[in-house]
C-alpha positions in Angstrom: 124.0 48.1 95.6 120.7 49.0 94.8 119.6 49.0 98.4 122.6 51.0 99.3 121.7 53.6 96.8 117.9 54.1 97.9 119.4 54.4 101.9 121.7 57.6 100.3 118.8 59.1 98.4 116.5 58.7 101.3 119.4 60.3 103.6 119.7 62.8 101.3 116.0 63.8 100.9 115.8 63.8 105.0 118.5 66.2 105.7 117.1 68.6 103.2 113.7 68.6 104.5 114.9 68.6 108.1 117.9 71.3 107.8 115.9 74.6 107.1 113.3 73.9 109.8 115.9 73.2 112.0 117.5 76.7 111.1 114.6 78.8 110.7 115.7 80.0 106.8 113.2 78.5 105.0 112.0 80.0 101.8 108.2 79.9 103.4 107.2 83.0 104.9 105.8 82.4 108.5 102.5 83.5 109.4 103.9 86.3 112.3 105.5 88.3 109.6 104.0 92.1 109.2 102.3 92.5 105.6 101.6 96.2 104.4 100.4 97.5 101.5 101.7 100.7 99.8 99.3 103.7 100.2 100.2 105.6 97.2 99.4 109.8 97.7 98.1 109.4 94.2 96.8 105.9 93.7 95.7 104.8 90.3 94.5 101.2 89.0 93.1 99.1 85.9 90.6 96.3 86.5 90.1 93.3 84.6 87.7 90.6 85.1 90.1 88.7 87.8 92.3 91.1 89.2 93.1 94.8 90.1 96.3 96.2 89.5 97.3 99.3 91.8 99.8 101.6 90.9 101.0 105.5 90.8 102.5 107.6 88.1 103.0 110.3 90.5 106.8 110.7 91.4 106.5 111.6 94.9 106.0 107.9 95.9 108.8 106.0 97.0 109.9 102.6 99.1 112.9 101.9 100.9 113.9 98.4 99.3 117.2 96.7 100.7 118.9 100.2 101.9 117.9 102.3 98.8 115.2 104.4 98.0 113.2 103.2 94.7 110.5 105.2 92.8 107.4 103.2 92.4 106.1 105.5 89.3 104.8 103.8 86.6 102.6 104.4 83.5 98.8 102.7 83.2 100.2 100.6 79.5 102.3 99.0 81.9 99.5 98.4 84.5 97.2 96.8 81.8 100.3 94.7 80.4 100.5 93.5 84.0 97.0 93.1 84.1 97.0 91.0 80.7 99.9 89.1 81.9 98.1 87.8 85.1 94.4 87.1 83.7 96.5 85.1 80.5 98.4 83.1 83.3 95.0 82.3 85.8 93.3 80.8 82.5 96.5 78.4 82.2 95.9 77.6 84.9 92.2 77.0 85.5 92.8 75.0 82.5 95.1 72.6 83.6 92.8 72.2 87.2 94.1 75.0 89.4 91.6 75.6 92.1 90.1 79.1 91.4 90.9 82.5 93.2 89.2 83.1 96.6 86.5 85.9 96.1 87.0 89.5 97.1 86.2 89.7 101.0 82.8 91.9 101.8 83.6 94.6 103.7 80.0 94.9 104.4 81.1 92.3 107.6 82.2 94.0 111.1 82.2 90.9 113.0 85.9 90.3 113.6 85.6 87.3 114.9 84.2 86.2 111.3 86.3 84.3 108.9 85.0 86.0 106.0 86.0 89.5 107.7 88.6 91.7 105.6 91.0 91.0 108.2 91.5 87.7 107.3 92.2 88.6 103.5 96.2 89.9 104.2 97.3 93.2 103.5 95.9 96.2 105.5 92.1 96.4 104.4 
């Protein structure tokens, strides 16, 4: 019985590794996909020792989300809770032994074919 049991779960743990690769609707974003960053008309940010936080209070900026238009304003105490929020979570982590964050990329570099480049950093830098 036991042996019958381990065949199921062994079935079972095959057809869900194997059934989104076979129709391409995996939660894991492939690497052809198009990343861009917002350029805000009035872009605004708060710094902490990790991480930048980019965002607008201007009203004029918007993105077309899922067939509506949303406002991306928003308000810097909001931005610095964000900010909080993410440098609380990255020492959680570190603690429990999370590999660090990559650094910043140097866009001193203008060798494309370099791996350190800004190019290969995401977004449109």
């Amino acid at each position: 019985m036991k042996k019958e049991n381990s065949n199921i779960l062994i079935f079972i743990l095959l057809v869900q590794l194997l059934l989104p690769i076979s129709h391409s609707d995996s939660c894991v974003a492939g690497f052809d996909r198009d990343i861009e960053r917002n350029q805000f008309t009035f872009p605004e940010f708060v710094q902490g020792e990790n991480f930048i936080v980019h965002f607008t209070s201007s009203d004029v900026d918007s993105q077309f989300v899922n067939g509506q238009w949303l406002n991306l304003q928003c308000n810097e105490g909001y931005a610095q809770s964000v900010l909080e929020h993410a440098e609380s979570a990255l020492s959680v982590f570190l603690e429990d032994g999370w590999e660090d964050v990559p650094p910043d990329c140097d866009e001193s570099i203008q060798d494309l074919n370099s791996p350190n480049h800004c190019i290969n950093y995401g977004g449109n830098s």
